[in-house]
N, C-alpha and C positions, 0 to 999 in steps of 0.2 A: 690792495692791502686793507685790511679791515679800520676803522678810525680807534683810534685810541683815546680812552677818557680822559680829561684834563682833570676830573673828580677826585676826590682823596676816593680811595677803594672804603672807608665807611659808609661813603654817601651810599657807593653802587649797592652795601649792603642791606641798607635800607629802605632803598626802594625797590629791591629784589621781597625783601621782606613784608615790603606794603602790596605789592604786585602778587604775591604767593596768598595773603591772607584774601586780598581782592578775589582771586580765582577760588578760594575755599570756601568762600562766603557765597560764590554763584553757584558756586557744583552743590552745598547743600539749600541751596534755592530751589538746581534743577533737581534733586532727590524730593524734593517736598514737595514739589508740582507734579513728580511723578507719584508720588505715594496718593497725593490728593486727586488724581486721574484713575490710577487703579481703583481708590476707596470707594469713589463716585459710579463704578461700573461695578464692582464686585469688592467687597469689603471682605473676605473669607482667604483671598488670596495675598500674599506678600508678596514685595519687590523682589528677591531673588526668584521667585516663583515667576514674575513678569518678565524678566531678566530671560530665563529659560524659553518662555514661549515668543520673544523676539526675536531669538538667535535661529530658532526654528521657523518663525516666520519670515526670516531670511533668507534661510539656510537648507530645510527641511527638503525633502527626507536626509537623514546623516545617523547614522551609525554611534552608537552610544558612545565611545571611545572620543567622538568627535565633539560631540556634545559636552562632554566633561571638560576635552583640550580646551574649546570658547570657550566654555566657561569660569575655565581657569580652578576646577575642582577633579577632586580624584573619581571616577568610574563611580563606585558605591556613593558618593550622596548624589553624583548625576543620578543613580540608579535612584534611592530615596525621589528625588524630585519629581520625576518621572512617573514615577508609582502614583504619587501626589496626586497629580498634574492628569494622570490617567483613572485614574478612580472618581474625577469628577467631570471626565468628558470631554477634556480640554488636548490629549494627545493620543494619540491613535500608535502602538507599537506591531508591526507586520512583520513577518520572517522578509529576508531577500531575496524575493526568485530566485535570483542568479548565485545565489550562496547562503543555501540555508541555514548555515550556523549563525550568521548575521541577523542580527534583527535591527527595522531600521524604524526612525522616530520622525513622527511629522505630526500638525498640527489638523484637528478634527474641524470641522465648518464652523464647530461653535469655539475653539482656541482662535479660527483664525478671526471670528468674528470678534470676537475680545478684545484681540490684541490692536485689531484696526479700530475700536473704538476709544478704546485707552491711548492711543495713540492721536486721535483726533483731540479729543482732550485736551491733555495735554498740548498739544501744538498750539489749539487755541490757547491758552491759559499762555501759556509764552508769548507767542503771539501781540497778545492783548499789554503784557510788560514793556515788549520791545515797542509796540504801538504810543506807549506814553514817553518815548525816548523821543528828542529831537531828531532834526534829521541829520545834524554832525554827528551827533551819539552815538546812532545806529550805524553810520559809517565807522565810525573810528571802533565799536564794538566786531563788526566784520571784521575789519583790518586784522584787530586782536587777534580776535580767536582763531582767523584763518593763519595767524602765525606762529599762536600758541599750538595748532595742530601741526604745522610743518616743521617746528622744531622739534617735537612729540617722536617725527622720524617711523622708526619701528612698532612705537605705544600705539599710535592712533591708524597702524594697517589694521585692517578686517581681521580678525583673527581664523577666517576660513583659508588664507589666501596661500599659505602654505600648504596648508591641506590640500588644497586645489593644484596647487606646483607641481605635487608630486603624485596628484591621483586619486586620493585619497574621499573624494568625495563622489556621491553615488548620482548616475544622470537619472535619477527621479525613474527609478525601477517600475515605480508602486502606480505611475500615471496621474501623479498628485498636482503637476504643472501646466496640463496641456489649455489648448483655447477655453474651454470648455471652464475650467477653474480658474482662469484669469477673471475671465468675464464676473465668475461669482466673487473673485477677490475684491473685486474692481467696486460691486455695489455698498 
């Protein structure tokens, strides 16, 4: 049976309230380390623009529908992004062998080389924050956050994994994942 507070229910308000601003103050921390991580590799692109070419480099190859659903936008400004995102070299659109009315979306050598650098980055740059934390800090910030994600439940699944439940996701038609392209992911 779960413990019950001895607390006036104010208190629990207020430290729910201190707790929520606490986590607001770190999420636009990590928005600014990422903004500061793209700027330092390519200044011409913005964060939802980075946003897209992660999901892809997660994800990739995936069908424009799919890309929108992760993204949590409608078809047309995935489509917009895309175009973007395509006219400077960073995403590759191919028909689907296996069903040509498909056209499917993956990231070119130099998207992926991007994203794995903006992503180095940034890590460091985190990295180097949580580095000046003690070593209880850093614990008790783990604890957090792996709790904050388990109570998240739903919020914090992949949002391919549905996709994937029921099919909807393509086994790399186009030949974009074999030995061959790990290895260049991998440098």
């Amino acid at each position: 049976m779960p413990e019950r507070s001895t607390e006036p229910p104010e208190a629990g308000l207020a430290e729910a309230e201190e707790v929520t601003t606490a986590v607001m103050a770190a999420s636009r921390l990590l928005m600014a380390v990422s903004a500061r991580a793209l700027a330092s590799i390519d200044d011409s692109l913005t964060l939802p623009q980075l946003r897209t070419l992660m999901v892809l480099a997660g994800h990739g190859p995936v069908k424009m529908a799919l890309l929108a659903a992760a993204l949590g936008v409608n078809p047309s400004n995935a489509m917009r992004m895309v175009e973007r995102l395509e006219a400077v070299g960073l995403v590759d659109r191919r028909t689907n062998p296996d069903n040509r009315r498909e056209v499917l979306l993956s990231l070119t050598d130099r998207g992926r080389d991007l994203v794995r650098r903006v992503a180095a980055r940034r890590g460091a740059e985190v990295g180097a924050l949580v580095a000046r934390l003690g070593a209880q800090e850093r614990a008790a910030l783990v604890s957090a956050l792996r709790s904050l994600t388990a109570v998240a439940g739903d919020l914090a699944v992949d949002p391919f994994e549905e996709v994937r439940r029921v099919g909807g996701l393509v086994d790399d038609p186009l030949g974009l994942s074999g030995p061959g392209v790990r290895r260049a992911r991998a440098r």
